[in-house]
C-alpha positions in Angstrom: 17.1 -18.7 19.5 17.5 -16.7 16.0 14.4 -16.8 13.6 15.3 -19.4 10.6 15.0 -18.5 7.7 13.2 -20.7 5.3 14.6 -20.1 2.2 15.6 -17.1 -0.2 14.1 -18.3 -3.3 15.0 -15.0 -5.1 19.0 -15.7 -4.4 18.4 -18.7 -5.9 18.1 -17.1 -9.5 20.8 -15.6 -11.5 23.3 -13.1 -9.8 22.4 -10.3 -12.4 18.7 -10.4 -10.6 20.5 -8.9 -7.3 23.4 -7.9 -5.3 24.7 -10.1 -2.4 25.3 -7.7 0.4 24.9 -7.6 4.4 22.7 -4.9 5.8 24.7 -2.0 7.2 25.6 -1.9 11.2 24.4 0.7 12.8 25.7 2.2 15.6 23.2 2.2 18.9 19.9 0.2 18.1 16.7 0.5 19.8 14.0 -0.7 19.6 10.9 1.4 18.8 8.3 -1.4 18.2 7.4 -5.0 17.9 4.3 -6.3 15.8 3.9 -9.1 18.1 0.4 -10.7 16.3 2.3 -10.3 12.8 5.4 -12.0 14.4 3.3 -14.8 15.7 1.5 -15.3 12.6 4.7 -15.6 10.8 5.4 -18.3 13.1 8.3 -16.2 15.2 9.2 -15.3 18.8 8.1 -11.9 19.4 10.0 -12.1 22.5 13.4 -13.0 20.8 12.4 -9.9 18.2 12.4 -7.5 21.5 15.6 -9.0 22.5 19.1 -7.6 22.4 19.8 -10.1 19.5 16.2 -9.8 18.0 17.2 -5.9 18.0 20.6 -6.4 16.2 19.0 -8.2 13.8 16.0 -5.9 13.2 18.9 -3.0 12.9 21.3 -4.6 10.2 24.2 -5.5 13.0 24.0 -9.0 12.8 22.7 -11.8 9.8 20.4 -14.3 11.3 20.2 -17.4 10.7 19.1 -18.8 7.3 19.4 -15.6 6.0 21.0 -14.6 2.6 20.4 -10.9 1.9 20.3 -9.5 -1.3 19.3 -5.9 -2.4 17.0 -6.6 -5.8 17.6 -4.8 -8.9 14.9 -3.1 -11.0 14.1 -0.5 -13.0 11.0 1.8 -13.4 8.8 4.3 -14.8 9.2 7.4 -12.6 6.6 10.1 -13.0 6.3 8.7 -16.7 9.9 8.6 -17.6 11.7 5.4 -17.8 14.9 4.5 -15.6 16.8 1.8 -16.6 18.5 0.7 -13.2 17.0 1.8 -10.0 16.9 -1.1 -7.5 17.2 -2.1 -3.6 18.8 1.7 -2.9 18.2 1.3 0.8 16.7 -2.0 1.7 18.0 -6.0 1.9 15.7 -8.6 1.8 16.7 -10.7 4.3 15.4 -13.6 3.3 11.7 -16.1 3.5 9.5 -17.4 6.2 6.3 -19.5 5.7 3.2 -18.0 8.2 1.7 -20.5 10.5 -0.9 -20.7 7.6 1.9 -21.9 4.9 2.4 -19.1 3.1 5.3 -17.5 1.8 6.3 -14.2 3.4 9.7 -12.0 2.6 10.9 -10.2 5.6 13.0 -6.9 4.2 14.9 -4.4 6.1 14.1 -0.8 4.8 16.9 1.8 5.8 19.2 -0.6 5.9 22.2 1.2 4.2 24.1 1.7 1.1 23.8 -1.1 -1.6 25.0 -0.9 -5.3 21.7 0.6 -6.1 21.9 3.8 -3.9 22.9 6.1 -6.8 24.9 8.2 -4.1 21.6 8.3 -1.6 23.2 7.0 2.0 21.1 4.3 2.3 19.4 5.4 5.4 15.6 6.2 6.5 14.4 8.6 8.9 12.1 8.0 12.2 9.2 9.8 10.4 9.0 8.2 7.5 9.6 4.8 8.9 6.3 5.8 11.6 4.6 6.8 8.7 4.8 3.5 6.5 4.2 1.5 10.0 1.1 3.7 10.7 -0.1 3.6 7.0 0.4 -0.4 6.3 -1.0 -1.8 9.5 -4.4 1.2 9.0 -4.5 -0.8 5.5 -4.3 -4.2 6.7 -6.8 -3.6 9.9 -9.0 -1.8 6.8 -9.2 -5.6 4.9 -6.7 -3.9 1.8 -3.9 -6.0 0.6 -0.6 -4.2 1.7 2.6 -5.2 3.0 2.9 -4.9 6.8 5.4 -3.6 9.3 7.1 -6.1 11.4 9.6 -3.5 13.3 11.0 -0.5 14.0 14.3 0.1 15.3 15.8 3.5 15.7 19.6 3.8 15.0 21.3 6.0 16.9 22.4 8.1 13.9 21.3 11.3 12.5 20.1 11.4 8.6 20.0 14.7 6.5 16.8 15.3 5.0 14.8 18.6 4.7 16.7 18.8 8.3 18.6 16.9 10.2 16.6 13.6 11.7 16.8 10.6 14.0 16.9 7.2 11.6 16.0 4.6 11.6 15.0 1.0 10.2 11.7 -1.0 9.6 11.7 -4.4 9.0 8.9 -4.7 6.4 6.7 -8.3 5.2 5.3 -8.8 2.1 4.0 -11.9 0.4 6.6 -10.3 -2.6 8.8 -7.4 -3.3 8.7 -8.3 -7.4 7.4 -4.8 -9.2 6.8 -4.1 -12.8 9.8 -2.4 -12.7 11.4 -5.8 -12.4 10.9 -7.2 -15.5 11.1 -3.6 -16.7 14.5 -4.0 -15.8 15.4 -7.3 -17.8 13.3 -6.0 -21.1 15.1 -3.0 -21.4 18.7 -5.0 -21.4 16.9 -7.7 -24.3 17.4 -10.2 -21.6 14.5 -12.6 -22.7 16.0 -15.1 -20.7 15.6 -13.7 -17.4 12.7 -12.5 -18.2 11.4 -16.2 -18.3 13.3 -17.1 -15.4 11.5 -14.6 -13.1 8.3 -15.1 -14.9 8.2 -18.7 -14.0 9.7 -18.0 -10.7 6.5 -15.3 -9.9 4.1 -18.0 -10.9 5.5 -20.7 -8.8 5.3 -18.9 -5.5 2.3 -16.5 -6.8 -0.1 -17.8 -9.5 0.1 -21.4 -9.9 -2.9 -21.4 -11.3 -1.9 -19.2 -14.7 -1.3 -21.5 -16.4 0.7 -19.4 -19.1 2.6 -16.0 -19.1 -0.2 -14.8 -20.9 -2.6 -16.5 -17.7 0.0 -14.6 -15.2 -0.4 -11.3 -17.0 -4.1 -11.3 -16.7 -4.4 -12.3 -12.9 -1.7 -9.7 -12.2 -4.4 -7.2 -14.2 -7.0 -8.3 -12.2 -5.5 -7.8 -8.8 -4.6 -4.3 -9.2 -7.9 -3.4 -10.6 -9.1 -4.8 -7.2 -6.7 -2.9 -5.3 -6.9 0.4 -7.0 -10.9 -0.4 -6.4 -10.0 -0.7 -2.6 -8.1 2.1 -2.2 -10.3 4.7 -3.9 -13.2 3.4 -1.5 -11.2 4.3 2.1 -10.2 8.1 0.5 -6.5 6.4 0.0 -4.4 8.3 -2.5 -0.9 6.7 -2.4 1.2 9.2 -4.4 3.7 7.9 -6.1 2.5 5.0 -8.1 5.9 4.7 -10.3 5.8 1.6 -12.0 8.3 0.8 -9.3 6.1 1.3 -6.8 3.9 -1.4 -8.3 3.8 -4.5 -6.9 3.2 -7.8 -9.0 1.6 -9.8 -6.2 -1.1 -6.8 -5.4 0.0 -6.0 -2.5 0.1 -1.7 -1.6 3.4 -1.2 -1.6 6.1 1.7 -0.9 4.4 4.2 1.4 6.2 7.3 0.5 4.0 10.5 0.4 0.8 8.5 0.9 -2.2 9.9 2.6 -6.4 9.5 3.3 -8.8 12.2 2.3 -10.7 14.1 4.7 -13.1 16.3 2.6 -14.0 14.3 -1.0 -12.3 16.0 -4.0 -11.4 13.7 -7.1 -8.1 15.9 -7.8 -6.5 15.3 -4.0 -3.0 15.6 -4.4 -0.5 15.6 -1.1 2.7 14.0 -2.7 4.9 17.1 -2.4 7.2 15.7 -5.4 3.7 15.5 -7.8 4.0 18.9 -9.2 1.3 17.9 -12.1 -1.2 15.6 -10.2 0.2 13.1 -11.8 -1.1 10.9 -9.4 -4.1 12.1 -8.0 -7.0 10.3 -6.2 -9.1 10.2 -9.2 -6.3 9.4 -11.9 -5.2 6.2 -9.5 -7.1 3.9 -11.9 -6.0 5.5 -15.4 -2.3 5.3 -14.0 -2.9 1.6 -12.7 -3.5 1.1 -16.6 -0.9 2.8 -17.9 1.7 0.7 -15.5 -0.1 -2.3 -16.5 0.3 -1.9 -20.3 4.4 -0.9 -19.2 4.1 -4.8 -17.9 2.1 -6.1 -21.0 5.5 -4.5 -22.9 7.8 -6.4 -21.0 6.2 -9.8 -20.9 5.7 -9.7 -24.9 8.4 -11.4 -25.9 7.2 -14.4 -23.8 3.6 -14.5 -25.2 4.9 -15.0 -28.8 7.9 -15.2 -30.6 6.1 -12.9 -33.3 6.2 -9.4 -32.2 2.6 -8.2 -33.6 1.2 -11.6 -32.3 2.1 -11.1 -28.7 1.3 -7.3 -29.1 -2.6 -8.4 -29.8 -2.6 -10.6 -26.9 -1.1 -8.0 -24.5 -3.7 -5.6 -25.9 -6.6 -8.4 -25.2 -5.3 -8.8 -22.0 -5.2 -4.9 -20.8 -8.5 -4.1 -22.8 -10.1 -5.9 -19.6 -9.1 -3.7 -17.2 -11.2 -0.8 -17.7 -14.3 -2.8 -17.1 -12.8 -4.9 -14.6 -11.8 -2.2 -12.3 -15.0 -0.3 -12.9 -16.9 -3.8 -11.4 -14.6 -4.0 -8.7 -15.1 -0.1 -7.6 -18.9 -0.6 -8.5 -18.9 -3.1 -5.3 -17.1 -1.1 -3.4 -19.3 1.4 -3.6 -22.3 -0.9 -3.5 -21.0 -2.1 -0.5 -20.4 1.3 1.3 -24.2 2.5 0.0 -25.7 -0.2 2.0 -26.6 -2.5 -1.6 -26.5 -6.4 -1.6 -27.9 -6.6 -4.9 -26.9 -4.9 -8.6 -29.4 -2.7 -10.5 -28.2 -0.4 -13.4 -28.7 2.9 -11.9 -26.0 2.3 -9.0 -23.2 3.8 -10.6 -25.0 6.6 -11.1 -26.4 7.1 -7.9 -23.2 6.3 -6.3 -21.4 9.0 -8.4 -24.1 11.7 -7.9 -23.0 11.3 -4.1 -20.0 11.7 -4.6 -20.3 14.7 -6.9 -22.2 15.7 -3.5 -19.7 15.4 -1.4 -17.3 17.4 -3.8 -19.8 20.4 -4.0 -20.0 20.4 -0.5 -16.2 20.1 0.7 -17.9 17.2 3.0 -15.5 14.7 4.7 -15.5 11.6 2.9 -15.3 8.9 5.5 -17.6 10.8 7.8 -20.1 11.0 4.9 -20.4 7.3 4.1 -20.1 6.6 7.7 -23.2 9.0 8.5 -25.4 7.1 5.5 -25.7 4.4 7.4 -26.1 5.6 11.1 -28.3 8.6 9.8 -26.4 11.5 10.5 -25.0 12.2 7.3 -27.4 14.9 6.6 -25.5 17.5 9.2 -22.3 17.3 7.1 -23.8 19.3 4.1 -23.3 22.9 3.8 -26.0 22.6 1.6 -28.4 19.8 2.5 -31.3 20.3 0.2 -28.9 18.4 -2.4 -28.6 15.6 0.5 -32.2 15.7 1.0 -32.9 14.9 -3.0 -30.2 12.2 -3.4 -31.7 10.5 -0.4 -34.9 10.3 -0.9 -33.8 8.2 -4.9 -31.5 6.5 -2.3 -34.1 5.2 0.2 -36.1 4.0 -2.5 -33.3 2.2 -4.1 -32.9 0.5 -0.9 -36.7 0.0 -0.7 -35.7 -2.7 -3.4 -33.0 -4.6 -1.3 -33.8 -8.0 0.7 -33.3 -7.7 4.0 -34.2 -5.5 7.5 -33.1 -2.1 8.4 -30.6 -3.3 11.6 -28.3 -5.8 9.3 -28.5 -3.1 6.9 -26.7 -0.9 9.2 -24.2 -3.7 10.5 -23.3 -4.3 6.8 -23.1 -0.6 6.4 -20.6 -0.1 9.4 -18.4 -3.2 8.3 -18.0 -1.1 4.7 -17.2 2.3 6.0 -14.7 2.6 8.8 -14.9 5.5 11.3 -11.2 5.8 12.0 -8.4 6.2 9.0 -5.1 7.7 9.7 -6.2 11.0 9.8 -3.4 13.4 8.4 -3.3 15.7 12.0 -3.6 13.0 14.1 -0.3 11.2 12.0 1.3 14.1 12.5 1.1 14.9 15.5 2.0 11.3 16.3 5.3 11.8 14.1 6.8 15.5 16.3 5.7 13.5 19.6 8.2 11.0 18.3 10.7 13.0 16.7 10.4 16.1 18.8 10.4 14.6 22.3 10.7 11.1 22.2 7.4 10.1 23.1 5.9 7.0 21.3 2.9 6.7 23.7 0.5 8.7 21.1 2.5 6.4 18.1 1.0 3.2 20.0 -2.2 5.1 21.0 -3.1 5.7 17.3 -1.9 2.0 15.7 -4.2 0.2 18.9 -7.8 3.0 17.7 -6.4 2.1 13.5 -6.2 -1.9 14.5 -10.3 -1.5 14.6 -11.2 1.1 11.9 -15.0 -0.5 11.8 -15.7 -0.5 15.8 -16.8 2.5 17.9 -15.2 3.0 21.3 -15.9 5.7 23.8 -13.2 8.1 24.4 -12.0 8.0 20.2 -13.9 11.0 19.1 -10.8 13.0 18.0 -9.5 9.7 15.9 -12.7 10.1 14.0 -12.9 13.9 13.5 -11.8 15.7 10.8 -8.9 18.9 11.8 -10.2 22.0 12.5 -10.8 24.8 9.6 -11.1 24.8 6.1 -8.5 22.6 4.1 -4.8 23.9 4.4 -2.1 22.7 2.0 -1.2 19.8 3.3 2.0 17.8 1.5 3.6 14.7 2.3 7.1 13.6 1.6 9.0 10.5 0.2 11.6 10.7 2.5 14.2 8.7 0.8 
C-alpha cells in the first residue's frame, strides 16, 4: 500500500507561490537507506519505503498517492547580496503527513531534477552530498538540535558532473517546514503585499498559533533562531552557508551544504569552500542570524502598519531583542556544558575565559568540555598551567551549586556529547561509498552518531580527533 499523503497545504495557496511539477524519473533506483524509526514516527511502512514501489517513489519515478508536488519559489540574500528568484532548483515537495504524535511534517525529495527554478543547474544531487546531509541531520537530531531529518536515500543510476564526475543520487528529506526568509523575501521584492499576508497567515496556522499578530509571529520566529544559533555554537557546529535562503522560518537547521563540527576551538572556523571572506564563520553565526532576521523584519513591514516609519519602529523593537535573547540562550548552553544549574553574574565570563583557553591551546572542543566533567580535560592543554588557574575559579564556582558530585557528572555527560561527525571519519565514510560501494562504514557511523551522549567500548576512533596538526580542510555545497 502507497503512503497517503495528508494534505499539501502549500498547493493550496496561489499558483505564483510554486510550480506544479512531477519529480524527474530516474533511470535505475536503489535503495541506499531507510530511516525506519523516522518512517514509523511519521506513521509509515518502512517496509513499503524498502520496496520496489517505496523505492520508485523515494527516486522521483512514480507520484504516490495524495501527493501534489510542487517546487516552492523564493528568493534570498546570498553571501549578502540579494537574488530576486531563486527557488526549488532541485527539489519537490511531495506533499504532508501528520506524525503519529499529530504533527505536521513535509516530506521533500532533494535531487529530484530540473524544475523552473534550476537556472540551468540539472537538477540533480550527488551520492556525497546526499551522505553528508543524511549524516549531518540525523548527528543533529540524536544531539537534541532542531533540524530537518533524512527519511531516504536512493542512488540513481546516473552520473552527475561536479568537481568530477559522481554517482547521484536523491534523499527524501522531512521537515516540520520548508518556508525561508527568502520566501517572503520573494513576495516583498515583487510589492506583492497580498501574498505576503497570505503566507503570513498560512505560517501561523500550521506554525505559531499562538502569535497572535504578524508582529507576534515575527518575534517567535526571532526567538527560535536565537535558540538555534545558541545550540549550534555549543556542539562546535558551523553550518556555512547561512544565506537568508538557508534560513528556515520554523527553526529548524536547514540546507546542509558545506556544513561541518570543529575539532580544535577557534572562533574564526571556516570550511565552506565557497566562503572566501568568513562570511560565515563559527563565531559570526549569531551576528549573521541578525542580520537575516532584520532581512525578515523588512519584508513583513508592510503587514505591521500601513504607515511605513510605524511598522519600521516595531520591526526595530522586535529585532532589538535578539541580541540579548541569544546571548541568554548561549549563556545556558554553556551553563549547561560547565556543569551549572544555577545563574550567577560571573558565568559568562568564566565560560568565555575557557574558551579563550581552548583557542590558545588549539585544544579539541568537544573533547575539552567532555574531559571537564569526567576529569581528564587537563591532558588536552599544551599548556596546562592556564587549565590549572581556570579550574581552580571553576571548582569554586561549582562549590556554590546544589547538588552531589555523581549527578553533576551525569548532567555534565547529557550536555557534552563524546561523538559528533568528525570531519575524517565523514569522509572516509563518503570514498567508502563513492569509491567502492561500501555503505557498511556509512551505517557504522549513523548507529555510534544515533547516541552522541553514551560511551560504548570499541568507539574510541568516533571520539578522537584526526591525527596531526589542523590541515585545510573545505567542504563543498554540492549543488
Amino acid at each position: 500500500m502507497a503512503p497517503v499523503f495528508s494534505d499539501n497545504s502549500y498547493a493550496r495557496l496561489p499558483d505564483r507561490f510554486y510550480a506544479r511539477l512531477a519529480p524527474t524519473p530516474v533511470s535505475t533506483p536503489k535503495l541506499v537507506k531507510i530511516n525506519t524509526p523516522l518512517a514509523l514516527q511519521l506513521g509509515l511502512d518502512p517496509a513499503f519505503l524498502a520496496s520496489p514501489e517505496g523505492v520508485e517513489i523515494l527516486a522521483g519515478n512514480r507520484v504516490a498517492e495524495g501527493s501534489e508536488p510542487i517546487a516552492l519559489a523564493y528568493a534570498g540574500h546570498q553571501f549578502g547580496n540579494f537574488v530576486p528568484q531563486l527557488g526549488d532548483g532541485r527539489a519537490v515537495l511531495l506533499g504532508e503527513v501528520v506524525d503519529i504524535t499529530g504533527v505536521r511534517r513535509d516530506i521533500q525529495l532533494k535531487g529530484s531534477g530540473p524544475t523552473p527554478f534550476s537556472r540551468r543547474g540539472d537538477g540533480r544531487a550527488a551520492l556525497g552530498p546526499v551522505l553528508r546531509e543524511y549524516i549531518v541531520s540525523e548527528a543533529m537530531h540524536a544531539l537534541g538540535i532542531p533540524t530537518t531529518r533524512s527519511l531516504a536515500a536512493v542512488m540513481t543510476g546516473e552520473p552527475v558532473m561536479r568537481e568530477n564526475v559522481m554517482p547521484g543520487a536523491v534523499l527524501a528529506r522531512v521537515a516540520s517546514s520548508h518556508i525561508r526568509v527568502g520566501t517572503f523575501q520573494f513576495f516583498a521584492a515583487r510589492g506583492d503585499t497580498e501574498a505576503l499576508r497570505l503566507l503570513a497567515d498560512h505560517v501561523i496556522a500550521r506554525h505559531y498559533p499562538d502569535a497572535g499578530s504578524y508582529r507576534g509571529l515575527y518575534d517567535r520566529i526571532i526567538a527560535r533562531q536565537a535558540q538555534l544559533v545558541a545550540q549550534w555554537l555549543g556542539v562546535g557546529f558551523i553550518h556555512g552557508v547561512m544565506n537568508t535562503d538557508n534560513v528556515s522560518i520554523a527553526g529548524e537547521t536547514i540546507d546542509y551544504g558545506p556544513c561541518a563540527f570543529m575539532d580544535a576551538y577557534h572562533p574564526e572556523t571556516v570550511f565552506s569552500s565557497i566562503d572566501q571572506t568568513g562570511r560565515y564563520a563559527y563565531a559570526k553565526q549569531p551576528q549573521i542570524a541578525g542580520w537575516n532576521l532584520a532581512r525578515l523584519g523588512e519584508a513583513l513591514m508592510p503587514l505591521f502598519a500601513d504607515d511605513a516609519d510605524a511598522a519600521l519602529a516595531q520591526a526595530n523593537e522586535s529585532l532589538g531583542k535578539y541580541n540579548d535573547t541569544f546571548h541568554s540562550a548561549y549563556l545556558a548552553v554553556l551553563r549547561r556544558k560547565l556543569g551549572l544549574a544555577t545563574a550567577q553574574d560571573g558565568d559568562g565570563v568564566l565560560a568565555q575565559s575557557f574558551l579563550k583557553l581552548l583557542t590558545d591551546n588549539g585544544t579539541d572542543h568537544t573533547l575539552a568540555f567532555r574531559g571537564l566533567g569526567e576529569g581528564t580535560a587537563r591532558g588536552l592543554f599544551e599548556e596546562p598551567a592556564g587549565f590549572d588557574a581556570w579550574e581552580t575559579t571553576w571548582r569554586a564556582r561549582l562549590a556554590a551549586e546544589p547538588g552531589d558530585d555523581a549527578a553533576r557528572r551525569i548532567a555534565m555527560a547529557a550536555a557534552n556529547p563524546l561523538y559528533i561527525p568528525r570531519n575524517h571519519k565523514v569522509e572516509e565514510t563518503l570514498a567508502a561509498a563513492i569509491e567502492d560501494g561500501d555503505f557498511a562504514p556509512f551505517e557504522a557511523l549513523l548507529a555510534v552518531l544515533a547516541h552522541p551522549f553514551d560511551e560504548r567500548p570499541g568507539l574510541a576512533a568516533y571520539a578522537a580527533p584526526p591525527d596531526g596538526p589542523p590541515g585545510n580542510y573545505r567542504t563543498y555545497c554540492g549543488t
